[in-house]
C-alpha positions, 0 to 999 in steps of 0.5 A: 512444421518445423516453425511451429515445433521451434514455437511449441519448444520456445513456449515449453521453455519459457514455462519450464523456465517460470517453474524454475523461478517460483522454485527457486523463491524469487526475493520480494521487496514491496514499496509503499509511499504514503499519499502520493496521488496517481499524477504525481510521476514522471512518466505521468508526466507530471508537469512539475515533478520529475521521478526519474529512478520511478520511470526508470522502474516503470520502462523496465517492468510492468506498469499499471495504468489502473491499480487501485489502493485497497481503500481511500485511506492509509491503515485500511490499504495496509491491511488489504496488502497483508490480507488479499482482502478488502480491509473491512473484512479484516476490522481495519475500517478506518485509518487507526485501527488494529489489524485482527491476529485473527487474520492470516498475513502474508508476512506469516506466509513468507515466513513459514515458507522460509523467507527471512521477513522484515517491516521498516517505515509506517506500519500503522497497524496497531490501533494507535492514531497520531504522527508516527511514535516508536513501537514499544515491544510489549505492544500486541500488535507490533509488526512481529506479531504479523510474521516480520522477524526484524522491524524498525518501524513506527506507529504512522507518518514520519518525517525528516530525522525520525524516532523509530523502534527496532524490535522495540528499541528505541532509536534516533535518525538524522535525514530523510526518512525514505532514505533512512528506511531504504538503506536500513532495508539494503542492510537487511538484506545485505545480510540475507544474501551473504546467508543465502537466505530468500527475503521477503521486504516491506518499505512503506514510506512516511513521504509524501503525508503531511507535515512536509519537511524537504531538504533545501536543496530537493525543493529547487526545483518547485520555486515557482510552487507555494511553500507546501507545495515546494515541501511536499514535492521536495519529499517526493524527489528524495522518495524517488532518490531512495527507489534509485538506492534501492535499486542500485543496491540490489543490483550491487548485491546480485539479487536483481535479476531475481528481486520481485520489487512492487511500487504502489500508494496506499490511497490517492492524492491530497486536495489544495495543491497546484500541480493537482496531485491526481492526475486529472482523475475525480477526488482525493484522498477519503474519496471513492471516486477514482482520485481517491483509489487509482494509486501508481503501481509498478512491478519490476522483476527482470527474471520474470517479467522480461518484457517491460509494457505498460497496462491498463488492466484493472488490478489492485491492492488485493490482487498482491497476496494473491500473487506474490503466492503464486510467485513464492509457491505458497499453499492456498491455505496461507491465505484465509477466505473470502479472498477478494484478489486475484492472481496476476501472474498470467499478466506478467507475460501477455495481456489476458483480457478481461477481469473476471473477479471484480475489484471490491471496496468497502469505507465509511457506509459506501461500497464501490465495484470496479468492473472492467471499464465500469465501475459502481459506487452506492453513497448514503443519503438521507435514507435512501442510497444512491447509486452511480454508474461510469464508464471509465473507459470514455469517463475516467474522470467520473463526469456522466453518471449512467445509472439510468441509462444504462439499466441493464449494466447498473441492475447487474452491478447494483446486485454485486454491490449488495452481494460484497456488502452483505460477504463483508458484514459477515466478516465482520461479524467473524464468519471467517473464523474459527468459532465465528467470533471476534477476538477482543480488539485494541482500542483505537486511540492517539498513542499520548492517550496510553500509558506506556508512552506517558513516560517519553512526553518530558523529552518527546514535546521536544520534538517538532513533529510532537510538540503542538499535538502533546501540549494540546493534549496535556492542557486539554488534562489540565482543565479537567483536573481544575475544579 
């Protein structure tokens, strides 16, 4: 009796204790790299990459070996990270378009619960296409519109010395931009703590989307790679740096103990690139084979989650929102419905077994469920649909298509699939808001094709990052006005 009473006390504790937590509104920072494949880590052992701030993270928290991005491609994951659904619900069908005011985000959420809230790096949520340019202030759809109170942000990808807006404000900087960003992010919160104000901090990364601009001495160690290789990783290497500065200046300000910080991908790797940058997993990036959505993910939150392990329990992009209200005490009300996640903060104690809310995807006309160990995908034909079925427990790497041998297994998913099909075709439709309508969305174009920028092109076609994409563009007007 007396071990078992020590057991229930323990048990009594640690749950007073997680109660305690959530009212005290743990800081939550959430990372986003930018096409970085589920390969492409150290504790992945990656045969040429070596991530140690990364692996560091991973052996002090929880570690996913099945996460998957909220889409294929980097604009709709976005839009499932600040939605908790699955993106074509939200009007982000493709990488490019604006996310819909009508949705309800968890930035808005953090705000209105009292976190200072702020957006820095890639924010491509806006309806505007093209290597990443400033955010002009008068945009609709700028991060401030989606609950961030300060943000130095930019349309899409950037590289090295970016151009990037504060609020609006255009501003100029020297280096790499994954550590621009983070040290831009500590200043932030630098200020929240000496406030004593609880912050909610997004960092999505530029790195590592082509084009791919490395410091010299970060490509060092991949001289025996081709020279994009030694660029794209050389990013990596100063990503993985800046995780290093962001975790050193959270541990310098304090706030570790109780900083809640989630590492993840938008989508999978990039294709043409030896060492293959997705781990052996089937498909890149676009795909919605498993290369294209297992993306690495990690949670760290020393107060929260108190012993590190690594699991293989499917989660994903959708299941954020979900969890980060549980986690921040926020009503069900911040989040608009269908919500397609779920909560995981049961997962950061002890394993729960089975998934019982399946991971839903929808890109491009195809539509995949992950299940458990199987998943499903339905691809256009010729008019006709085709379906496959894997086991990704024995087949991760998607080889052996079960459809017809398993028809118990692929009737039962063939009917989720057609339900999530027709749930998201409503949404689409706006059954989800208020009078079942769409608003009137921004268009989705490249941002040279909008007025506002035409001013900037004289000093912007300077720019390499700009330079070959404004010349192609203003011949391309030139002949038109040629009779």
């Amino acid at each position: 009796m007396p071990g078992m009473f020590k057991q229930f006390f323990t048990i009594a504790i640690l749950a007073a204790s997680s109660l305690g937590l959530i009212a005290a509104k743990p800081n939550i920072v959430l990372v986003m790299a930018d096409d970085q494949g589920w390969g492409q880590t150290g504790f992945r052992n990656h045969p040429a990459l070596k991530t140690p701030h990364l692996d560091a993270m991973a052996a002090n928290g929880l570690r996913f070996e099945r996460f998957y991005a909220g889409g294929p491609v980097c604009s709709p994951t976005r839009a499932t990270v600040l939605t908790g659904r699955t993106h074509d619900r939200t009007g982000v069908f493709d990488h490019g378009y604006a996310l819909r005011q009508q949705e309800k985000t968890l930035g808005q959420a953090m705000k209105n619960a009292g976190y200072a809230t702020a957006h820095f790096g890639k924010w491509h949520l806006n309806g505007l296409r093209g290597p990443g340019a400033p955010i002009f202030k008068e945009d609709s759809h700028h991060p401030g519109a989606f609950g961030f109170d300060e943000w130095l942000s930019v349309t899409n990808f950037f590289d090295r010395n970016p151009i990037m807006s504060r609020q609006g404000k255009i501003e100029e900087h020297s280096g790499d931009s994954s550590e621009i960003i983070v040290d831009e992010a500590l200043k932030f919160i630098k200020t929240k703590v000496a406030a004593k104000e609880p912050f909610f901090t997004v960092i999505w990364y530029g790195t590592p989307h082509d084009p791919w601009v490395a410091d010299d001495a970060d490509k060092k160690p991949f001289t025996q790679l081709s020279a994009k290789a030694q660029e794209h990783y050389g990013e990596l290497v100063a990503m993985d740096r800046s995780i290093g500065t962001l975790r050193a200046g959270l541990s310098k300000l304090e706030v570790d103990k109780n900083t809640l910080v989630w590492f993840t991908s938008d989508n999978g790797g990039l294709p043409r690139f030896d060492p293959p940058t997705t781990g052996g997993l089937r498909g890149f990036k676009g795909s919605m084979y498993e290369g294209g959505l297992r993306v690495p993910a990690i949670i760290e939150w020393p107060a929260g989650i108190q012993t590190p392990r690594v699991t293989h329990y499917p989660a994903g992009a959708v299941d954020i929102f979900p969890t980060l209200a549980r986690v921040a005490g926020l009503k069900k009300s911040t989040m608009l419905k269908p919500q397609d996640g779920q909560s995981l903060v049961k997962l950061f104690s002890r394993e729960i077994g089975p998934r019982k809310k399946t991971l839903p995807f929808r890109s491009r006309g195809r539509v995949a469920v992950v299940d458990n160990n199987y998943k499903m995908i339905s691809l256009p034909g010729n008019g006709e649909t085709q379906y496959e079925l894997y086991d990704l427990k024995e087949d991760s790497a998607e080889q052996n298509n079960l459809t017809y041998k398993l028809p118990k297994v692929a009737k039962r998913l063939r009917k989720k699939l057609q339900s999530i099909d027709a749930s998201v075709t409503a949404s689409v439709n706006g059954q989800d808001y208020p009078g079942n309508k769409v608003d009137a969305q921004p268009p989705r174009i490249f941002w040279w094709e909008s007025e506002a920028y035409r001013p900037y092109f004289s000093e912007w076609i300077k720019r390499p990052e700009y330079a070959s994409r404004l010349k192609r563009y203003l011949g391309a007007q030139q002949k038109k006005k040629q009779p």
